[in-house]
DRENLO-34573 format. One record per residue: residue in three letters; x, y, z of N, C-alpha, C, O in turn. Coordinates in steps of 0.2 Angstrom, whole numbers. Example, Ala and Ser with C-alpha at 12.3 -4.5 7.8 and 13.67 -1.06 7.14 Angstrom:
2
  residu    npx    npy    npz   capx   capy   capz    cpx    cpy    cpz    opx    opy    opz
     ALA     66    -28     39     62    -22     39     66    -16     39     71    -17     42
     SER     64    -11     35     68     -5     36     64      0     39     67      6     40
END
This chain:
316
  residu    npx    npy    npz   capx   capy   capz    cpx    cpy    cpz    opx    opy    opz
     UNK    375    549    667    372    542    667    368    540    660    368    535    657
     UNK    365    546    660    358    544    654    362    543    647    360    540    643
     UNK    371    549    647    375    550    639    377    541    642    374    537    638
     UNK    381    539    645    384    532    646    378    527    644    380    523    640
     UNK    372    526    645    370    520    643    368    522    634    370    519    629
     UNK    365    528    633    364    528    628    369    527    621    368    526    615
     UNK    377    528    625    381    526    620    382    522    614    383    524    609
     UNK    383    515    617    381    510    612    377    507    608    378    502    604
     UNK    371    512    609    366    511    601    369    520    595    371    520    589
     UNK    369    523    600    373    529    595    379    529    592    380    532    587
     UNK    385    523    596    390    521    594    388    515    588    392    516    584
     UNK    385    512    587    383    507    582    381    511    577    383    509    571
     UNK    377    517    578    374    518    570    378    523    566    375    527    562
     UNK    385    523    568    392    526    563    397    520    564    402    522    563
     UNK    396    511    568    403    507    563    400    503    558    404    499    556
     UNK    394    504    556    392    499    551    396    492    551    401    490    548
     UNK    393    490    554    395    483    558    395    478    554    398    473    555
     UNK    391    478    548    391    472    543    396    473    539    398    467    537
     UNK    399    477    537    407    478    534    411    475    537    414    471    533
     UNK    413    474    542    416    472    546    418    465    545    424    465    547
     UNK    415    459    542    411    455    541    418    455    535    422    451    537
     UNK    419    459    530    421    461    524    430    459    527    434    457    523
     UNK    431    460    532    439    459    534    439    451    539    444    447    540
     UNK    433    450    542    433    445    547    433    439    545    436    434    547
     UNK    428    439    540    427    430    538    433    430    533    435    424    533
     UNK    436    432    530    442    430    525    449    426    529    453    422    527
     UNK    448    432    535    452    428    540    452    422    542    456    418    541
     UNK    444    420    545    442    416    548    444    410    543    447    404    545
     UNK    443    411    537    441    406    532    448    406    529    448    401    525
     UNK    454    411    529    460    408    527    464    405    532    469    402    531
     UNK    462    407    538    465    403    544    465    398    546    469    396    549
     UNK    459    396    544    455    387    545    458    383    538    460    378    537
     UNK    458    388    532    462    384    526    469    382    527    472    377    525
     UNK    472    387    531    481    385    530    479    381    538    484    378    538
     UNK    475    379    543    475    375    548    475    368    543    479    363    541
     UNK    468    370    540    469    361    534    477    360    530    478    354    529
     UNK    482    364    527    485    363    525    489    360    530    493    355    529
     UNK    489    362    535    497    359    539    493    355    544    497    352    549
     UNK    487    354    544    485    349    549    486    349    558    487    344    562
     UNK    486    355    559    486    359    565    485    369    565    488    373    562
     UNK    480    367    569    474    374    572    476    380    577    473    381    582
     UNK    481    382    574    481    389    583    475    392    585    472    393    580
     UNK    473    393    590    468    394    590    465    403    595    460    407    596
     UNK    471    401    597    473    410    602    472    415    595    468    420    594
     UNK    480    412    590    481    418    586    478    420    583    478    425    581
     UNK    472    413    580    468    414    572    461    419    577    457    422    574
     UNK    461    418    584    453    421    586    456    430    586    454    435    582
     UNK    463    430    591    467    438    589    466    441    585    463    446    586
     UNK    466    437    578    468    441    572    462    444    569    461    448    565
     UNK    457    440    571    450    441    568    446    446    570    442    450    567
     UNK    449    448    580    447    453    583    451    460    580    448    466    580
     UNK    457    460    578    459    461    577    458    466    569    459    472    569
     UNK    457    461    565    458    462    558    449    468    557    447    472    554
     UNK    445    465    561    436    465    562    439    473    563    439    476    558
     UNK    441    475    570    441    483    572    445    487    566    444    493    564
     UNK    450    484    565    451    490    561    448    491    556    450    496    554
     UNK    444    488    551    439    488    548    434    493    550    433    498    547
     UNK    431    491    554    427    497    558    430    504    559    427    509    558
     UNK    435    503    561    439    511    561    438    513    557    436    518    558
     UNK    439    511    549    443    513    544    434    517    543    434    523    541
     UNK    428    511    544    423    514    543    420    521    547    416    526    545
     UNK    422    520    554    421    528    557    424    535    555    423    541    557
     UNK    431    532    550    433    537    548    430    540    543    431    546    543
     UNK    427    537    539    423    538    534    417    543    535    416    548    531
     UNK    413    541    542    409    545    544    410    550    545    408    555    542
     UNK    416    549    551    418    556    552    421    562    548    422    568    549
     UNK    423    559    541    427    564    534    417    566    534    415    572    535
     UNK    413    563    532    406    564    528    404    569    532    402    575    530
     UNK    405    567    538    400    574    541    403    579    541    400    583    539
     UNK    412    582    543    417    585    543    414    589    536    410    594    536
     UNK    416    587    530    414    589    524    408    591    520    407    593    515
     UNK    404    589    524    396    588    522    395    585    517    392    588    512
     UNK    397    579    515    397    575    509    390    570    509    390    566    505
     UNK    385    571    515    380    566    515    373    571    516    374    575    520
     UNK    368    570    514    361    572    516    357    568    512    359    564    507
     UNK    350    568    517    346    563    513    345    560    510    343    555    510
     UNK    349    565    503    346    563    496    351    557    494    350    553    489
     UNK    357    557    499    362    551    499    362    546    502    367    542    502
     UNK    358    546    506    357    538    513    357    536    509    357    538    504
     UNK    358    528    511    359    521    513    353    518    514    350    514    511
     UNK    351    521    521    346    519    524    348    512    526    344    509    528
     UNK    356    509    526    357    504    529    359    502    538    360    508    541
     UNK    358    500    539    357    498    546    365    500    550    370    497    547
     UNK    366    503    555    371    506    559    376    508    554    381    505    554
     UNK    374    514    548    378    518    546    374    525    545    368    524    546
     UNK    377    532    543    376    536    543    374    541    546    373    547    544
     UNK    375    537    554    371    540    560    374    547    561    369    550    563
     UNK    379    549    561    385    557    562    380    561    557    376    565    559
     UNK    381    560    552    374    564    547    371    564    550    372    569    553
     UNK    365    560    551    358    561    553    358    562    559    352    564    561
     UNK    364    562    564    360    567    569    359    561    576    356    562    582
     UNK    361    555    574    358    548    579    366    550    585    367    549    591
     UNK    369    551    582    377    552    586    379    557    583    378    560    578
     UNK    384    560    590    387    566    588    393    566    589    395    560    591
     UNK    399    571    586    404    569    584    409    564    589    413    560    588
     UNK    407    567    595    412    567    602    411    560    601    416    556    600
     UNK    402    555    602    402    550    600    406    546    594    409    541    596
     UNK    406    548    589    412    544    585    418    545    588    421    539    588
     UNK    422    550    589    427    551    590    429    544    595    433    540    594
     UNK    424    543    600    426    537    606    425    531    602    428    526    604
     UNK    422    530    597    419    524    594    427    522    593    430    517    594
     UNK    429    529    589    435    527    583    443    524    588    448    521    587
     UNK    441    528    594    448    528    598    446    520    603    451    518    605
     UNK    440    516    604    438    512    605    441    508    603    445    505    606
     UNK    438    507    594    441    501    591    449    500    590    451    494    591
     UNK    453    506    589    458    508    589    460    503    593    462    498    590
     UNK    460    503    600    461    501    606    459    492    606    464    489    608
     UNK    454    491    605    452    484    603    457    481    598    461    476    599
     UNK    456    485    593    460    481    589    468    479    589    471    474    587
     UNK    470    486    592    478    487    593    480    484    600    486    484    602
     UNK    477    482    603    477    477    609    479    470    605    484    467    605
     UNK    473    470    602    473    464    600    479    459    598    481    454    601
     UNK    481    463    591    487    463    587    494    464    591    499    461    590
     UNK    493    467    594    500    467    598    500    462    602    506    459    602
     UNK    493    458    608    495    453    611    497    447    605    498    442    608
     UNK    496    447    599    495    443    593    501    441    593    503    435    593
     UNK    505    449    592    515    449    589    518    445    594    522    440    593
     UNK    516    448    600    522    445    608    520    438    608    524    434    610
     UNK    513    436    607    512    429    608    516    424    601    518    418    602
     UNK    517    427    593    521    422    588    528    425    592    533    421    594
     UNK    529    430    593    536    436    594    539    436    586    544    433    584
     UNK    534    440    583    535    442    576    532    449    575    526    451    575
     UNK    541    454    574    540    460    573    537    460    567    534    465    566
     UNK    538    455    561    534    458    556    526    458    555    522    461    551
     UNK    524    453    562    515    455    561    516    463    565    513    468    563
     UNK    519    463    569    518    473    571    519    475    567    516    480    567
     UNK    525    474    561    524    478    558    517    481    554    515    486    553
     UNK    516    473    552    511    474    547    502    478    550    497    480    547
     UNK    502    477    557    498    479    561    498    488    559    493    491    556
     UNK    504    490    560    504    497    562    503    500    553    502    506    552
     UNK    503    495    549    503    498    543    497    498    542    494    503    538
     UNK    492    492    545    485    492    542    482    496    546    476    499    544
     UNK    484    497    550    480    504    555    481    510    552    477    514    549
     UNK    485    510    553    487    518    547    484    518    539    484    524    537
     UNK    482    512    535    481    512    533    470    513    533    466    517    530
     UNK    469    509    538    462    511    539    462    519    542    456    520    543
     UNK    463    522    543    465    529    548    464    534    542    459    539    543
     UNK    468    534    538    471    538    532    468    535    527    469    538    521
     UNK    463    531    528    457    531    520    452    536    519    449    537    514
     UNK    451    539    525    447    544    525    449    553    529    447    558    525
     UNK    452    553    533    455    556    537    464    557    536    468    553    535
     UNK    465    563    537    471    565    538    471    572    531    466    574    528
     UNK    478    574    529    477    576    525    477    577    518    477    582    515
     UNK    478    571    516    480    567    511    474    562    511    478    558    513
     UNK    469    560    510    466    554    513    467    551    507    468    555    503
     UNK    467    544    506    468    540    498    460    538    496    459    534    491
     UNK    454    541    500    448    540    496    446    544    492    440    543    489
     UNK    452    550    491    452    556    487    455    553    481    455    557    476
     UNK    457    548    480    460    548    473    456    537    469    452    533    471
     UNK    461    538    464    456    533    462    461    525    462    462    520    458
     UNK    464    527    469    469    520    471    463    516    478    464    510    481
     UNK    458    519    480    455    517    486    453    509    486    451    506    490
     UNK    453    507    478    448    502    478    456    496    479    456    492    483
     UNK    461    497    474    466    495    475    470    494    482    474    490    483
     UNK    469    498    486    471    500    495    469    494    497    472    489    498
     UNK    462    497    496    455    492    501    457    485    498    457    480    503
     UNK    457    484    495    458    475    492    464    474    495    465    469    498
     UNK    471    477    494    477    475    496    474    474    504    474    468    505
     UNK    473    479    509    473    475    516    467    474    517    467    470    522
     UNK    462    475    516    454    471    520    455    465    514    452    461    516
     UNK    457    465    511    455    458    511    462    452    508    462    446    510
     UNK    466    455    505    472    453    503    476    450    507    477    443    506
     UNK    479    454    512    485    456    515    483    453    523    486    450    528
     UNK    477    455    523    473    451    529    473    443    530    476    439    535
     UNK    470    443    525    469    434    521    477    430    520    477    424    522
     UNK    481    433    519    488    429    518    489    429    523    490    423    524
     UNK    490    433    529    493    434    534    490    429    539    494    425    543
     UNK    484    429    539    480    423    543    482    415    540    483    410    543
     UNK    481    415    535    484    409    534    494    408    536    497    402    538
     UNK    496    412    534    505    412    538    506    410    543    510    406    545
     UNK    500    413    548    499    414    557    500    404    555    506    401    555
     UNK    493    401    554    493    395    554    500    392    551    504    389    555
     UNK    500    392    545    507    387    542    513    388    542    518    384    541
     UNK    513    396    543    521    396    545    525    397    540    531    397    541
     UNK    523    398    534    525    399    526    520    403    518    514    403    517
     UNK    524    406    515    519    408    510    517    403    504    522    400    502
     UNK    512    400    500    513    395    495    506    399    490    502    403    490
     UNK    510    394    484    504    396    478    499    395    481    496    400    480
     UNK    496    391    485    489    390    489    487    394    492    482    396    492
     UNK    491    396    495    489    404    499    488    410    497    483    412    498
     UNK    495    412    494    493    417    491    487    417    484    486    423    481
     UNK    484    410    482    479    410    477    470    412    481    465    415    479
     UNK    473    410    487    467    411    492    465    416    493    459    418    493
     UNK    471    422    494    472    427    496    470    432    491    469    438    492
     UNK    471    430    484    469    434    480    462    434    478    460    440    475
     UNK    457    429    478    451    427    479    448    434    483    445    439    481
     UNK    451    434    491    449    437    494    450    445    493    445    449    494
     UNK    457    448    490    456    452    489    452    456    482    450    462    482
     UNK    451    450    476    446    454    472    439    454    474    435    459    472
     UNK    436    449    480    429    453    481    430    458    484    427    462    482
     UNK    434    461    490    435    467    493    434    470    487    428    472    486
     UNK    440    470    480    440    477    477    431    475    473    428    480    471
     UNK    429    470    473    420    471    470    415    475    473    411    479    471
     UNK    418    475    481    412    478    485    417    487    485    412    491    488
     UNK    421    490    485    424    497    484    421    498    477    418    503    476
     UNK    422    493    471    420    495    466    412    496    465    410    501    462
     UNK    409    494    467    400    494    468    400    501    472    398    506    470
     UNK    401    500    478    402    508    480    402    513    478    398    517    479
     UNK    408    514    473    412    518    470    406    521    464    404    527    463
     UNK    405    515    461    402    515    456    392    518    458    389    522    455
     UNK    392    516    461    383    519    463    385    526    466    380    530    467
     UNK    390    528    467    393    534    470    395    538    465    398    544    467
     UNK    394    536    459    398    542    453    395    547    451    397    551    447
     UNK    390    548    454    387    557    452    388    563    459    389    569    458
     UNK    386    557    466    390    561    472    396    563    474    397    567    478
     UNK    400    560    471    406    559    470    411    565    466    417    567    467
     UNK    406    569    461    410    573    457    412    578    460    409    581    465
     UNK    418    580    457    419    588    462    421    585    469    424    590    473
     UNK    421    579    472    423    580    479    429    575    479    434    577    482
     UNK    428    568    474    436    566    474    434    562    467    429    561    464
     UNK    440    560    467    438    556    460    441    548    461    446    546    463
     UNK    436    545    457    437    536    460    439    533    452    438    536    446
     UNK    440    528    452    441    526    447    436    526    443    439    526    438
     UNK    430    525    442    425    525    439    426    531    436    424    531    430
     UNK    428    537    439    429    543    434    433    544    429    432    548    425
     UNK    438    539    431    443    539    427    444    534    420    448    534    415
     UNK    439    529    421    439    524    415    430    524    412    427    522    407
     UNK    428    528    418    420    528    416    414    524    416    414    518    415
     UNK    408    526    418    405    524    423    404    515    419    404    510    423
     UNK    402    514    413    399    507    410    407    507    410    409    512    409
     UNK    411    504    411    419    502    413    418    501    417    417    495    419
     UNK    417    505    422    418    503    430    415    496    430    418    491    432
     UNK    406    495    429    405    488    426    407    482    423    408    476    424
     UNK    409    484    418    413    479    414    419    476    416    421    470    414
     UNK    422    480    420    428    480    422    427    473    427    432    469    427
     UNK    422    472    431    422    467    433    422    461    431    423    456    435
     UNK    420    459    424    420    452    420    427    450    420    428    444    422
     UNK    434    455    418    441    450    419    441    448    425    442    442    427
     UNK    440    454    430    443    454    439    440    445    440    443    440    443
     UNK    433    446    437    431    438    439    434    432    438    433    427    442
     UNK    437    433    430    440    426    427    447    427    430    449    421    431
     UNK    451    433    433    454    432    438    454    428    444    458    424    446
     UNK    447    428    447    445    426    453    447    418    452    450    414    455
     UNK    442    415    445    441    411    443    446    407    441    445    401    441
     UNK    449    409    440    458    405    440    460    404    445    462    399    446
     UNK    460    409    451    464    407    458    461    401    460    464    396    461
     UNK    454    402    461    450    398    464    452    390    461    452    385    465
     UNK    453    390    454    455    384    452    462    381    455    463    375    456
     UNK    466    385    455    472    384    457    472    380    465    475    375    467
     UNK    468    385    468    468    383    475    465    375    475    468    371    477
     UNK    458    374    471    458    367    471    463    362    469    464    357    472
     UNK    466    365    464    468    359    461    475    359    465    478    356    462
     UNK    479    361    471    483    360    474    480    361    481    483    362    487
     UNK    472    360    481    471    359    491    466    355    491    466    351    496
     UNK    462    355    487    454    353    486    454    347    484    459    344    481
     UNK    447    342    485    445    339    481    440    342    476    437    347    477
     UNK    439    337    470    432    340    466    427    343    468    426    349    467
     UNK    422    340    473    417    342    476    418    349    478    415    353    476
     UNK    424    349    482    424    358    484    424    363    478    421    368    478
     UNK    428    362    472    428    366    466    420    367    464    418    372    464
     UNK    417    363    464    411    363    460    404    366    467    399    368    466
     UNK    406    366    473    404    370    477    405    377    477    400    382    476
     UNK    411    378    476    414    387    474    410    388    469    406    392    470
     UNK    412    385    463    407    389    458    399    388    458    397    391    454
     UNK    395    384    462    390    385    464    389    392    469    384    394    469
     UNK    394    393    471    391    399    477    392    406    472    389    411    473
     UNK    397    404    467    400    412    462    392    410    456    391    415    452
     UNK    390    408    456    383    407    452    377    410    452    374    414    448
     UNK    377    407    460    371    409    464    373    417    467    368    421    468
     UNK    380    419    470    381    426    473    382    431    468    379    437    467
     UNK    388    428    464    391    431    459    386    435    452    385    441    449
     UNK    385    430    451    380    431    445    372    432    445    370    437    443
     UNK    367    427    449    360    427    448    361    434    453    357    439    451
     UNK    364    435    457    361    436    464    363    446    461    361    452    464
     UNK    365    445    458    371    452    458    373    453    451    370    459    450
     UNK    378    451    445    381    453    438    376    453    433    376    456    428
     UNK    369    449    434    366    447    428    361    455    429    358    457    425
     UNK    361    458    435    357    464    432    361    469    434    361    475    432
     UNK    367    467    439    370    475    438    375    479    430    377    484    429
     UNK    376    472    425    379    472    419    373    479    415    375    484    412
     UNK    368    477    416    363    480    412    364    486    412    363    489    407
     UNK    366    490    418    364    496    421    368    500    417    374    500    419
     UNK    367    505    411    369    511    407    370    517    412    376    519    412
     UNK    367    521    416    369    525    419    364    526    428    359    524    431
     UNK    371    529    430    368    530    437    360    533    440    356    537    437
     UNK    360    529    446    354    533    447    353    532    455    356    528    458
     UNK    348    538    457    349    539    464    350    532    469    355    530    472
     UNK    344    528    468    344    522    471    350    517    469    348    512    473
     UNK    355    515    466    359    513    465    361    511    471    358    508    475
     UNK    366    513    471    370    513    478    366    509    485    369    505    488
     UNK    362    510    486    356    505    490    353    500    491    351    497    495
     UNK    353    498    481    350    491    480    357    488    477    357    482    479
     UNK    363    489    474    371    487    474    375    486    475    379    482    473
     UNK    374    490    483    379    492    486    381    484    492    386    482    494
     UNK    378    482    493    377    474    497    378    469    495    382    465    497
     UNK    376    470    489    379    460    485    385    461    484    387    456    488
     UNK    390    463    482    396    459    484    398    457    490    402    452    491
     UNK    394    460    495    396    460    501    392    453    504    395    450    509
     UNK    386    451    501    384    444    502    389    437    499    391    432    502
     UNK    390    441    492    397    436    491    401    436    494    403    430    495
     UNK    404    439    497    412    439    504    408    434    510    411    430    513
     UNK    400    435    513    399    430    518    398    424    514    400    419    516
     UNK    394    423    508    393    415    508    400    411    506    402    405    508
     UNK    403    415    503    410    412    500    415    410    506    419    405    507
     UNK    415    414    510    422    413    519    419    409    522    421    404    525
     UNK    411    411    522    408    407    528    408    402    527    410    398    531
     UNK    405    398    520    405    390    520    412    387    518    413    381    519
     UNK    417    393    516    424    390    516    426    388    525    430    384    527
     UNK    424    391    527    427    390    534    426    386    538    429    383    542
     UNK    418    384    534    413    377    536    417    370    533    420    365    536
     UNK    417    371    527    421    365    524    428    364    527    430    359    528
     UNK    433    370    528    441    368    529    441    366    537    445    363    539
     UNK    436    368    541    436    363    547    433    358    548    434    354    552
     UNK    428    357    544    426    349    544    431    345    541    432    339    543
     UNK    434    347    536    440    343    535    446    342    537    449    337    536
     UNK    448    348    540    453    348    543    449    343    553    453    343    558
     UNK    443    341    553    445    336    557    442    329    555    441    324    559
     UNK    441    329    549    441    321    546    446    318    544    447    313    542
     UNK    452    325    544    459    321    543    464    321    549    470    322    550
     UNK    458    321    554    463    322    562    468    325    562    474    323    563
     UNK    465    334    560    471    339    562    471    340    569    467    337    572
     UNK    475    344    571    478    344    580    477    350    580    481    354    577
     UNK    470    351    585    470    357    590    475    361    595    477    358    600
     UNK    478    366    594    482    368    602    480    376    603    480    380    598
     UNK    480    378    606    477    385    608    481    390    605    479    394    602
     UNK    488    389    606    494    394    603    497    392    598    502    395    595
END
């Protein structure tokens, strides 16, 4: 009785719960944009998909754990000290506990998706379920994991946030469009910001254990490397407005890329010439604040307008 109630605080400090976050709100926020475009809300599918899309993120993060402690690739000198990670290392959770965490979410998630497919009756979302599960499973885990090699960052952006993001707007409109797919691409370069910040504060622990792209183009690259990815960003973003938006929303966006993007985050992570231990600690977040202010007030604005122009709520 005392191992059962105790579970769910030992369970929390190996899914790093604020990641999660990183697959959710893109959902949430490309689901309510394609509601705005077609001026009707499913409202079953778009919650499925977020329950959905949320747990395997978390999986993908327990597997993470579970490879760190397996291989001993974490001690002190490499905490976080972020809030519900790293607990399998330190000793707050023991393996058995992850294990049930990972078969948990598994379970959460793969309920979900599946009542998702029988509810449109679209083998292609099962398919694409059973790919992103294997997909989060096998970023850390198996034996081949692809966080061994320096495609992780590319993976990670195709489905946490790409592939996710398109598909939840699909659920809604029922079609693929340059608006969508422009959205979709938004979402998945901040994914690939926040694997690369990662990656990047991670370039001296990392040696000898896998090799990320940072290894391969080099640590001041790995930085710079985000200045095109953003004029990328900043191109989708225009496209989406000028085929969804009024002005005011464009000049919103780039207020939020100003204040997340640049003050909050590029104007001192640019500076930085080589690694150092605290890196990773004080970097490793702001992209990931970008991904919440940017979905969240997207999702604020595409339902306030999606009912100033009397879009049509229905459950399914």
């Amino acid at each position: 009785m005392k191992w059962a109630i105790g579970f769910p605080k030992r369970a929390y400090t190996v899914m790093e719960v604020r990641t999660g976050f990183a697959t959710g709100l893109p959902i949430l926020s490309s689901g309510l944009f394609g509601a705005y475009l077609v001026g009707e809300l499913k409202v079953i599918p778009l919650l499925l998909f977020i329950i959905c899309g949320y747990s395997f993120n978390i999986v993908a993060n327990v597997a993470n754990e579970i490879r760190a402690y397996l291989k001993n690739e974490e001690d002190e000198s490499t905490f976080t000290e972020h809030l519900g990670s790293e607990g399998l290392v330190r000793g707050d959770a023991t393996l058995l506990d992850a294990c049930l965490t990972l078969l948990g979410m598994i379970g959460v998630g793969g309920l979900s998706g599946l009542l998702l497919a029988w509810l449109l009756q679209s083998w292609l979302l099962f398919t694409l379920g059973c790919l992103g599960l294997l997909a989060a499973i096998t970023y850390s885990l198996g034996p081949k994991p692809y966080i061994l090699y320096p495609i992780g960052e590319f993976v990670s952006g195709l489905f946490v946030g790409g592939l996710s993001s398109l598909v939840s707007s699909w659920i809604q409109t029922g079609s693929v469009t340059i608006n969508t797919l422009s959205f979709a691409l938004i979402s998945m370069l901040m994914t690939v910001f926040l694997m690369s910040t990662n990656n990047t504060g991670d370039y001296e622990k990392d040696l000898g254990v896998r090799k990320t792209l940072p290894h391969i183009i080099g640590f001041r690259n790995s930085i710079l490397i985000i200045i095109p990815e953003f004029i990328l960003l900043l191109l989708a973003w225009t496209v989406v407005c000028l085929t969804s938006f009024h002005w005011w929303v464009f000049l919103f966006g780039l207020g939020i890329f100003a204040l997340q993007w640049y003050w909050r985050w590029y104007r001192q992570y640019y500076k930085i010439e080589a690694v150092y231990p605290e890196m990773g600690r004080e970097f490793g977040p702001r992209p990931l604040l970008l991904i919440y202010h940017f979905h969240g007030w997207m999702s604020i604005i595409c339902l306030v307008l999606f009912f100033l122009n009397k879009g049509i709520v229905n459950w399914i």
